[in-house]
MIFIDO-52694 format. One record per atom (N, C-alpha, C): residue in one letter; x, y, z. Coordinates in steps of 0.2 Angstrom, whole numbers, plus 5000, padded with zeros to 4 digits. Layout:
<drentors>
aXYZ...
</drentors>
This chain:
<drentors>
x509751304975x509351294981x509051224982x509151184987x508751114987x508051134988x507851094986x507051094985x507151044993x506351054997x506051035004x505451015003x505850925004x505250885001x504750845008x504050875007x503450845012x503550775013x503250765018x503350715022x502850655018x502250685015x501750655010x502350645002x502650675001x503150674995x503750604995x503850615002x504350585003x504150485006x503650485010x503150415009x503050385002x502650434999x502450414992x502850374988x503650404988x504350384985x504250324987x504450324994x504650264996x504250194994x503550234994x503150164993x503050144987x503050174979x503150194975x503850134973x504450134977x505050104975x504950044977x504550014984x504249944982x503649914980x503749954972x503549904966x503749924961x504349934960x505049914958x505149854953x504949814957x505349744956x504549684949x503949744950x503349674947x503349664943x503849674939x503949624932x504549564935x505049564939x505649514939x505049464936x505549424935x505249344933x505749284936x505949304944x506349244944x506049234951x506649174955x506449154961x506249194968x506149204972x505949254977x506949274979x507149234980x507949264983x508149274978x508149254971x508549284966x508149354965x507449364966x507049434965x507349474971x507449454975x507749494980x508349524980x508949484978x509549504975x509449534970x509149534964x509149584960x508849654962x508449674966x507849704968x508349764972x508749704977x509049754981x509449814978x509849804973x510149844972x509849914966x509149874965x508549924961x508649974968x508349964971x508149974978x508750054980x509050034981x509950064982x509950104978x509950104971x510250174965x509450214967x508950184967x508250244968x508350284973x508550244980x508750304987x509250334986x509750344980x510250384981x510350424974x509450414969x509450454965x508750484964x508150464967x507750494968x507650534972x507550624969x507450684972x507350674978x506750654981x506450654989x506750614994x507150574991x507450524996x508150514995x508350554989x509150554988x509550554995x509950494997x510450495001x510450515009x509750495009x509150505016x509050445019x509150385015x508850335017x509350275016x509350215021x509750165020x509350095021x509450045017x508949985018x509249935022x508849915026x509349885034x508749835033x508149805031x507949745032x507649745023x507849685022x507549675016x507749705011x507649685004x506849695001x506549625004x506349585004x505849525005x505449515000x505249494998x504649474992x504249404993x503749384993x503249334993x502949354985x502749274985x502449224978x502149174981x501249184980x500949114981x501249044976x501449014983x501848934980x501548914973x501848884970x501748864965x501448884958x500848944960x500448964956x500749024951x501149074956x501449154955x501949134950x501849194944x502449214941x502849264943x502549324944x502849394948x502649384955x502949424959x502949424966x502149464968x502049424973x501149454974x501449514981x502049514985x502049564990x502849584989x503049634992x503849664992x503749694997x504149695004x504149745007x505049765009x505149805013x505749835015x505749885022x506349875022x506249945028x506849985029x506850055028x507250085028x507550115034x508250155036x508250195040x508550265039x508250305041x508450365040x509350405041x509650425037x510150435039x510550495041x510250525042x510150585048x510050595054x509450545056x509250555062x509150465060x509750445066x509550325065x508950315067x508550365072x508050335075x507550335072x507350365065x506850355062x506950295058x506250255057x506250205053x505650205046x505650155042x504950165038x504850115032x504450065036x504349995031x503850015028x504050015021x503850015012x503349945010x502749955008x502449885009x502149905001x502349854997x502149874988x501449864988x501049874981x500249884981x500349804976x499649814974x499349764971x499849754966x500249684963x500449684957x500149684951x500049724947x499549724943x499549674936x500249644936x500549594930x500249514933x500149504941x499949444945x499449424947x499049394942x498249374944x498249354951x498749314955x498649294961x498549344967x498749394964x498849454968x498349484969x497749494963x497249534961x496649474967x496649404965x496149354968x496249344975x496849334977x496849334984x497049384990x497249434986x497449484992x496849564990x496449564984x496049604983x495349594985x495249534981x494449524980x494049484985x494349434989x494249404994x493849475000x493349494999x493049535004x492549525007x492149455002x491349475005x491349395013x491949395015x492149365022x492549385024x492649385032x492949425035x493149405040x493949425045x494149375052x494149425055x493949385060x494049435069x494949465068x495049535072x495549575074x495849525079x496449515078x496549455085x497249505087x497149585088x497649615092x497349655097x497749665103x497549735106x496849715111x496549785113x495949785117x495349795113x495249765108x495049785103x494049775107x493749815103x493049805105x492749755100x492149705104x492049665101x491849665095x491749625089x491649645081x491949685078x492649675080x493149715075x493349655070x493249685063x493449635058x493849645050x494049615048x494549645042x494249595038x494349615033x494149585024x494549505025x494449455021x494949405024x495449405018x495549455013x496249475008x496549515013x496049555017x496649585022x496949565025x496749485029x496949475035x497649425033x497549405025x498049355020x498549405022x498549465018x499149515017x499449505025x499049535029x499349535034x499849485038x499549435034x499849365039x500649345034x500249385028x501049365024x501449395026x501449465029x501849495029x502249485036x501849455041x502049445048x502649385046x502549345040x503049285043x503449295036x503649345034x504249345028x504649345031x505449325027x506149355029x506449335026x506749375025x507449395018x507749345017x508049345013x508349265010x509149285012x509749225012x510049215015x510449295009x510849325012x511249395007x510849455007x510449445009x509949515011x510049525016x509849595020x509949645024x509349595028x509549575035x509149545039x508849485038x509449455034x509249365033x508949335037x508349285036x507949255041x507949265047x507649335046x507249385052x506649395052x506049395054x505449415053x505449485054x505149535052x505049585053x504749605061x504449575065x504349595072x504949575074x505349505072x505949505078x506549565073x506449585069x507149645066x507049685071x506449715072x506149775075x506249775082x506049705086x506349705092x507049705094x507349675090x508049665090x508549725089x508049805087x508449855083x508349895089x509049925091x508949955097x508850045094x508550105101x508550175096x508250175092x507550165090x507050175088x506650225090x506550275087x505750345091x505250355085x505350325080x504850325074x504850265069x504350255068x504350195065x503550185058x503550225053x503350245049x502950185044x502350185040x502350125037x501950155031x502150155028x501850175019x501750125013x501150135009x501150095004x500450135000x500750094994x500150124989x499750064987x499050054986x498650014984x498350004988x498649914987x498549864991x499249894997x499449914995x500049935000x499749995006x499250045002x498850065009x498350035013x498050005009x497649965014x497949925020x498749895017x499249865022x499449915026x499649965027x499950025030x499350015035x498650015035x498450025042x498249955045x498249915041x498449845046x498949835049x499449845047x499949845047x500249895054x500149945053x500149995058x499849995066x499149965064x498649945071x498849875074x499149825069x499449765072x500149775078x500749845073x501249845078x501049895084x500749945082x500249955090x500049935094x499549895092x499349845096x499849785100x500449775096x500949705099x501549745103x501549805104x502149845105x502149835113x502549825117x502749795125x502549735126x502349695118x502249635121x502749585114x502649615109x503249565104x503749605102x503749675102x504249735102x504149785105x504749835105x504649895108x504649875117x504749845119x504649825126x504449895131x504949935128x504650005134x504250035132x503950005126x503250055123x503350135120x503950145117x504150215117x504150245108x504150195106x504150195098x503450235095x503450285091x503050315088x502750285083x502150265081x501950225078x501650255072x501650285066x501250305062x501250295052x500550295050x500450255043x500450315038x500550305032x500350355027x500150285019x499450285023x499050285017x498850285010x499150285002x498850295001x498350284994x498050284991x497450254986x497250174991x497250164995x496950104997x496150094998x495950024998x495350014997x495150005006x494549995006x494449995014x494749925015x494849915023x495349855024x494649825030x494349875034x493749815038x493249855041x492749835045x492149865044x492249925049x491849945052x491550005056x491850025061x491749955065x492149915072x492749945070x492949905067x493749925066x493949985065x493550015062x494150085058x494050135064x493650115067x493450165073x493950145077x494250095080x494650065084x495250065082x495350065073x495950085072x496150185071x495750215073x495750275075x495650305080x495450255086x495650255094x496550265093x496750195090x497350185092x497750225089x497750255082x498150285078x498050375078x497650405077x497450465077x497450485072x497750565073x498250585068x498950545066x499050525069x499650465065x499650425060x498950445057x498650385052x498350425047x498850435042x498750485035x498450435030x498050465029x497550415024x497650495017x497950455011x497850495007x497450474999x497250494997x496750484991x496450534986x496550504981x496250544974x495450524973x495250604973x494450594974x494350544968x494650564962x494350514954x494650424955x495050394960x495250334961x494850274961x494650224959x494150194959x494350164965x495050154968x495250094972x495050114979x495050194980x494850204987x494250194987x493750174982x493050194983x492750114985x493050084985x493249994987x493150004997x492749964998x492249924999x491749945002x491750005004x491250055006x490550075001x490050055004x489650044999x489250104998x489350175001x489150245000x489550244995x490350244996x490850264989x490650214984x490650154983x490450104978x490150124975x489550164975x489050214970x489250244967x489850264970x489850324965x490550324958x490650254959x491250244956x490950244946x490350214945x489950244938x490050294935x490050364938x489850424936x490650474938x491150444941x491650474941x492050534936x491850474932x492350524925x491750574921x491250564921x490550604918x490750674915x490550704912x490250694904x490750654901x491450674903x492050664895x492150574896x492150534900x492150464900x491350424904x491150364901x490650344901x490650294905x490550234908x490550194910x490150144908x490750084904x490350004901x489849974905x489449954901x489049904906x489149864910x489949854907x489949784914x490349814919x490449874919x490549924925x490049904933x489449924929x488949894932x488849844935x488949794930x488749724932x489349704937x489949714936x490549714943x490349744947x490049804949x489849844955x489249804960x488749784953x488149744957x488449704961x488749674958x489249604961x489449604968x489949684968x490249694973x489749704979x489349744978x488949774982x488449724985x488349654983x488049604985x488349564988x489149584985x489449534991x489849574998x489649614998x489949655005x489349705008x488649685004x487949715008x488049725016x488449665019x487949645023x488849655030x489349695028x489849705031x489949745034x489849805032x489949885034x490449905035x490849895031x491649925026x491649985027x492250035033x492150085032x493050115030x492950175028x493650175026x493850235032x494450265034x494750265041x494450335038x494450365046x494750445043x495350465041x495350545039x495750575038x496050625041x496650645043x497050685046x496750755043x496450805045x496350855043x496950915039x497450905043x497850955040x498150945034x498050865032x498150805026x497850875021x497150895021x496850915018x496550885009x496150805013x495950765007x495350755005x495250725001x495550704998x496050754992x496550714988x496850754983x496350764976x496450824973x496050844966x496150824961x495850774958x495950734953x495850774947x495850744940x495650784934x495650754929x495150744926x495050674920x495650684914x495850654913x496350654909x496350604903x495850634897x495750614890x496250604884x496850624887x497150594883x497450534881x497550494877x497750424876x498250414879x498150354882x497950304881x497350304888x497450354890x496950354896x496050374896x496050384888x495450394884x494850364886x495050294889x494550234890x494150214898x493550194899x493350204907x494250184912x494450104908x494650054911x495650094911x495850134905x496450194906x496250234911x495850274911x495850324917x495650304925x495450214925x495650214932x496250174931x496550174929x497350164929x497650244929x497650274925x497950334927x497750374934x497150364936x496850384943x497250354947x497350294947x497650264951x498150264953x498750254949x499550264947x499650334946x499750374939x500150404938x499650484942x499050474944x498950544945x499150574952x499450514956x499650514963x500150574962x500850534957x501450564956x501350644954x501050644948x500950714947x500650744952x500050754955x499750794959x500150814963x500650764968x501250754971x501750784970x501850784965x502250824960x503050784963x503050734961x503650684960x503850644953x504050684951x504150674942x504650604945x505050594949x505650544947x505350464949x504750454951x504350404949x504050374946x504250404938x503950414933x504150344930x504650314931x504850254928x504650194931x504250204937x504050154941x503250164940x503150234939x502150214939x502250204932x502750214927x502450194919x502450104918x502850114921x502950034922x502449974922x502050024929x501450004935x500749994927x500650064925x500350094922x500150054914x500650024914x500849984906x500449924904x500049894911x499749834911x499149864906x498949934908x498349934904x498349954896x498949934896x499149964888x499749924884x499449854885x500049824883x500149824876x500049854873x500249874866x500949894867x501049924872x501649984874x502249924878x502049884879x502549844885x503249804879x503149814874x503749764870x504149844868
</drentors>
């Protein structure tokens, strides 16, 4: 009998597969070309998306010039092969092996830039690693031999005729992208694509940190609704970013069986001074979603440690809860920075 895999199941895979590629260690076009055909045996061998899905733009990959060893962003966009008229750009999370990654597109919070799409209300504002991601990802394109060679993703999009769905997934930093990401093409749609306005617009979220303040998530719940799946593990430390009611409660998470080190604290202080004065909130939830997801501390080694169990909070508990075992090669992967005993 085949197994009928949720729409929450089937996101996750996808966004899950781009970060694939974070260890490559070569040029953004040779990572690409390599990447691409990572990309292609996972659509046509992983459970949820076996032979559903075809990749018509991209991979793409971005690397801060000079500095980057690993790719700091990866995206792609798939098409459904069933129905053409579904679409679903895959936005990768934080690299976790790219310090550049972690400094410029994570931690950059305690400033922040005006919304410049839409009829937005005044004081809508995004983190300024938000507004980074987003700008990167407006001006990527594929390198020459890749699927949409030097196409930006809005002119692919305007250019791709038969569109009624247009889906946008990511895990991490990947969900935080999914609603910027999301509320930007809303917002540009009759004006830089979509021209008849007829394209269904919707995000799935998930473990992401908050992307901008109060203004915004309400404005970006104006314009998305239920179309904007925000998914999250209560034990996650990452969802609990930058919202300063969640920030508290990130100490006491794992309590009794895991402890929290001092300089838990001392990070958290830090945090919370630097984004006092912002008003960070994280999106709603879709109710039928029914979230967040139930975590469960998980004392076995290597995840023993405060700093192992939010890495398994993070990564591996998504898949299991999920119940996507065929990911398992991509969160181990993900998972390995926190254990590089394990990496040789």
């Amino acid at each position: 009998m085949t197994t009928q895999f949720t729409a929450m199941q089937v996101m996750l895979t996808l966004a899950f597969i781009a970060e694939a590629g974070a260890l490559i260690d070569k040029s953004e076009c040779e990572s690409e070309r390599e990447l691409s055909g990572t990309i292609a045996k996972h659509l046509n061998t992983m459970a949820p998306v076996k032979g559903n899905w075809q990749l018509v733009w991209g991979p793409c990959i971005y690397k801060i010039p000079l500095i980057a060893k690993y790719s700091d962003n990866t995206v792609y966009v798939v098409q459904n092969t069933s129905d053409r008229s579904q679409y679903v750009l895959a936005l990768s999370g934080t690299n976790p092996y790219e310090i550049t990654d972690w400094v410029f597109e994570d931690l950059l919070v305690g400033t922040t830039a005006s919304w410049a799409y839409g009829n937005h209300p005044p004081g809508a504002r995004i983190s300024t690693s938000a507004a980074l991601s987003l700008s990167i990802l407006q001006n990527m394109k594929p390198c020459q031999g890749i699927a949409g060679a030097d196409t930006r993703l809005i002119d692919f999009l305007n250019n791709t005729a038969g569109i009624s769905k247009l889906m946008i997934t990511g895990h991490s930093l990947g969900g935080e992208m999914s609603t910027t990401a999301a509320l930007w093409l809303a917002d540009t749609q009759g004006l830089l694509w979509d021209m008849q306005k007829r394209v269904q617009v919707s995000s799935y979220g998930y473990a992401g940190p908050t992307a901008g303040n109060k203004i915004w998530a309400d404005y970006f719940h104006q314009r998305l609704g239920d179309n904007a799946h925000r998914i999250w593990n209560n034990l996650d430390v990452v969802p609990h970013a930058w919202q300063l009611s969640d920030l508290k409660l990130i100490p006491n998470l794992y309590r009794p069986q895991i402890r929290a080190p001092f300089w838990v604290k001392l990070a958290l202080d830090a945090g919370e001074l630097a984004v006092r004065d912002i008003d960070y909130t994280q999106i709603a939830a879709v109710a039928a979603d029914q979230q967040p997801l139930k975590g469960k501390v998980n004392t076995a080694a290597p995840w023993d440690s405060f700093t192992g169990q939010m890495t398994y909070q993070h990564v591996n508990a998504y898949a299991e809860i999920l119940n996507i075992p065929d990911v398992k090669v991509i969160t181990d992967m993900l998972a390995a920075f926190a254990k590089p005993r394990k990496l040789a």
